[in-house]
ChimeraX commands (.cxc) that place a marker at each C-alpha (Angstrom):
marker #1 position 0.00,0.00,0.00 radius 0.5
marker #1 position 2.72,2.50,0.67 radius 0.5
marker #1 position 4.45,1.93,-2.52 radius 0.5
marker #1 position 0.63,2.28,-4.30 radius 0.5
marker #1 position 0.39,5.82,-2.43 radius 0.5
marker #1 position 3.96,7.14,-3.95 radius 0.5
marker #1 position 6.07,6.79,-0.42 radius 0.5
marker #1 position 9.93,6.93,-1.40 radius 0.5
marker #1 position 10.79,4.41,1.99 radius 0.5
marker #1 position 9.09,3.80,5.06 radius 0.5
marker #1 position 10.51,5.61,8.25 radius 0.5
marker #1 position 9.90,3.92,11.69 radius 0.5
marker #1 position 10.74,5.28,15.39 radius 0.5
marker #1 position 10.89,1.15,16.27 radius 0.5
marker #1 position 14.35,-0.40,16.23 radius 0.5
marker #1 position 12.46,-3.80,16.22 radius 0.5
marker #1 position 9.99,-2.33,13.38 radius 0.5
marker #1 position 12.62,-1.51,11.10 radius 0.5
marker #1 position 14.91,-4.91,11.68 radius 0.5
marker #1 position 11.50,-6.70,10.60 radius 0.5
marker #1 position 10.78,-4.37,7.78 radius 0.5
marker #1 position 14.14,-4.27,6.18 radius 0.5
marker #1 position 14.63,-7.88,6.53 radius 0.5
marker #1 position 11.86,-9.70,5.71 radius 0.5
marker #1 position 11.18,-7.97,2.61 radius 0.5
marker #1 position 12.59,-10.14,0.30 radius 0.5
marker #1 position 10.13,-12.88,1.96 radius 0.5
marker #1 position 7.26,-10.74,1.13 radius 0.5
marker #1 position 8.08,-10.04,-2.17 radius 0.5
marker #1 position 8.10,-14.30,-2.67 radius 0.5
marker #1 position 4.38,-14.27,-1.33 radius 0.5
marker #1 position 3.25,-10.99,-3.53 radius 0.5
marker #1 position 5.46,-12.15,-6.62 radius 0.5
marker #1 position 7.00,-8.86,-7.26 radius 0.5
marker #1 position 9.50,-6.90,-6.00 radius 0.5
marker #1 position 9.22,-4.41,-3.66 radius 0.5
marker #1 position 12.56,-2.54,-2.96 radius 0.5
marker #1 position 11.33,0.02,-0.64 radius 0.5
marker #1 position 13.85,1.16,1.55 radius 0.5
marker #1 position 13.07,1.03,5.74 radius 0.5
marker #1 position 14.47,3.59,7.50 radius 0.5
marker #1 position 14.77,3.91,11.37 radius 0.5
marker #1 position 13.73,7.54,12.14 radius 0.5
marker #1 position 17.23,8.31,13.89 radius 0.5
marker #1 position 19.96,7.65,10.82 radius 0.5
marker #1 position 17.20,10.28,8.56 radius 0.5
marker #1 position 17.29,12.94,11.09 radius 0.5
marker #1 position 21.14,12.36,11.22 radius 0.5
marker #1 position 21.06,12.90,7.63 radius 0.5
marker #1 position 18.86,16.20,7.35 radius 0.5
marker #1 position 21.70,17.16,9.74 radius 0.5
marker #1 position 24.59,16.26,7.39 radius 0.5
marker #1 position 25.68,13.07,9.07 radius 0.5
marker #1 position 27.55,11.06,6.25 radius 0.5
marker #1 position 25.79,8.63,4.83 radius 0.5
marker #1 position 28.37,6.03,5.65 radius 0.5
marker #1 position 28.84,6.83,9.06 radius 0.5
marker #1 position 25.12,5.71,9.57 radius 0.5
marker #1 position 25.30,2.16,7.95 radius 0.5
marker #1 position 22.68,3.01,5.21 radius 0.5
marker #1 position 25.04,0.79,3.29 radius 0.5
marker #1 position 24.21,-2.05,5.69 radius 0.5
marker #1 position 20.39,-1.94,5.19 radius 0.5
marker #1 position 19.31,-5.37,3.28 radius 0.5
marker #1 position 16.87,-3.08,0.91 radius 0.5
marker #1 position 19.37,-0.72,-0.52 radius 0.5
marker #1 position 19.21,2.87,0.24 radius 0.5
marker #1 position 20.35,4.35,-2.53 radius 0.5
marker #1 position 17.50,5.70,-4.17 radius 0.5
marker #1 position 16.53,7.46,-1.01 radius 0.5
marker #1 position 20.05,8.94,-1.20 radius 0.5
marker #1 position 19.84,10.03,-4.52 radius 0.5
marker #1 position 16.32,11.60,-4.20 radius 0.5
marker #1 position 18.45,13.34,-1.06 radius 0.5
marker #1 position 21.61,14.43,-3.21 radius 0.5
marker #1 position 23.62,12.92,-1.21 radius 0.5
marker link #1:1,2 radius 0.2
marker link #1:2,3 radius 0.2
marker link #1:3,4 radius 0.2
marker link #1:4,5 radius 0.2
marker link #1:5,6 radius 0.2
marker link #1:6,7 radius 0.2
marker link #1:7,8 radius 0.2
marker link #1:8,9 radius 0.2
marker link #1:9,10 radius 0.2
marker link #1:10,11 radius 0.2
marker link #1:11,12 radius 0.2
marker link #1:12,13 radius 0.2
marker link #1:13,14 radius 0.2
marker link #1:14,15 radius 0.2
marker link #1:15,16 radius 0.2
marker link #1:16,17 radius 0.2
marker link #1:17,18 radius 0.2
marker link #1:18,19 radius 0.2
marker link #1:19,20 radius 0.2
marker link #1:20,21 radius 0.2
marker link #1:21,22 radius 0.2
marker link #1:22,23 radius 0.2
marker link #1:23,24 radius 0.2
marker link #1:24,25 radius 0.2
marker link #1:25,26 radius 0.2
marker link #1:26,27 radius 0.2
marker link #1:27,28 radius 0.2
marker link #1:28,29 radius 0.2
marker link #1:29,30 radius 0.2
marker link #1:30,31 radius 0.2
marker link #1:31,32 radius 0.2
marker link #1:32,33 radius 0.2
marker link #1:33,34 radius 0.2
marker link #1:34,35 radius 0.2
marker link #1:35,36 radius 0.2
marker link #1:36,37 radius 0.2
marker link #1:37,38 radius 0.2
marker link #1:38,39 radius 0.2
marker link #1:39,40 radius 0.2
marker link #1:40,41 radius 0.2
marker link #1:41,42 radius 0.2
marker link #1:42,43 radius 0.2
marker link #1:43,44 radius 0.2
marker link #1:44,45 radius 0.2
marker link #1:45,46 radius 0.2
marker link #1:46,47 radius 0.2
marker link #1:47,48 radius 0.2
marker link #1:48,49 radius 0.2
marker link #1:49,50 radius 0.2
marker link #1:50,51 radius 0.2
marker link #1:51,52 radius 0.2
marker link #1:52,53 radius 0.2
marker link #1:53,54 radius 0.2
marker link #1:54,55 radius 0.2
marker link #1:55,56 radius 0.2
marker link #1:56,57 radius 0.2
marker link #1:57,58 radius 0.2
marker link #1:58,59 radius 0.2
marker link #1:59,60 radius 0.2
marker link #1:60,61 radius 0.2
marker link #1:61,62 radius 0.2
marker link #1:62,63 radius 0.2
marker link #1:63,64 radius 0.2
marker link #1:64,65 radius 0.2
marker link #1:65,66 radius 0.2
marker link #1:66,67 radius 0.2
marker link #1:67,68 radius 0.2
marker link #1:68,69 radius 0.2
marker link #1:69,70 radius 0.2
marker link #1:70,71 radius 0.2
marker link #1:71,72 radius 0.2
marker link #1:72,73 radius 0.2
marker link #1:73,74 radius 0.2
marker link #1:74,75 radius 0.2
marker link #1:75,76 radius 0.2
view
């Protein structure tokens, strides 16, 4: 539903929400038979990065749904 109503990622103040989010993505995407790709983001690492934090000091490279097109929509 979030991807049908245009979100870029999915941003979550739960450190257990995003774990389960980010990793068991690709497990959903077996059931629904398409891929989903949306990035999870805990809500600490984004307001890190609205305050310049480098994106590789916060692990976004770590995340098991890539990142990247959050960071690109970001410029950074």
């Amino acid at each position: 539903m979030a991807i049908e109503a245009g979100a870029d990622c999915i941003v979550t103040p739960c450190p257990l929400c995003h774990i389960q989010l980010d990793s068991r993505q690709s497990e959903t995407e077996k059931v629904l038979g398409r891929t989903l790709g949306l990035p999870i983001l805990h809500l600490p690492p984004l307001v890190a990065l609205a305050l310049g934090v480098n994106p590789d000091e916060l692990g976004l490279d770590r995340h098991l749904v890539s990142t990247r097109s959050i960071l690109d929509k970001l410029n950074i």
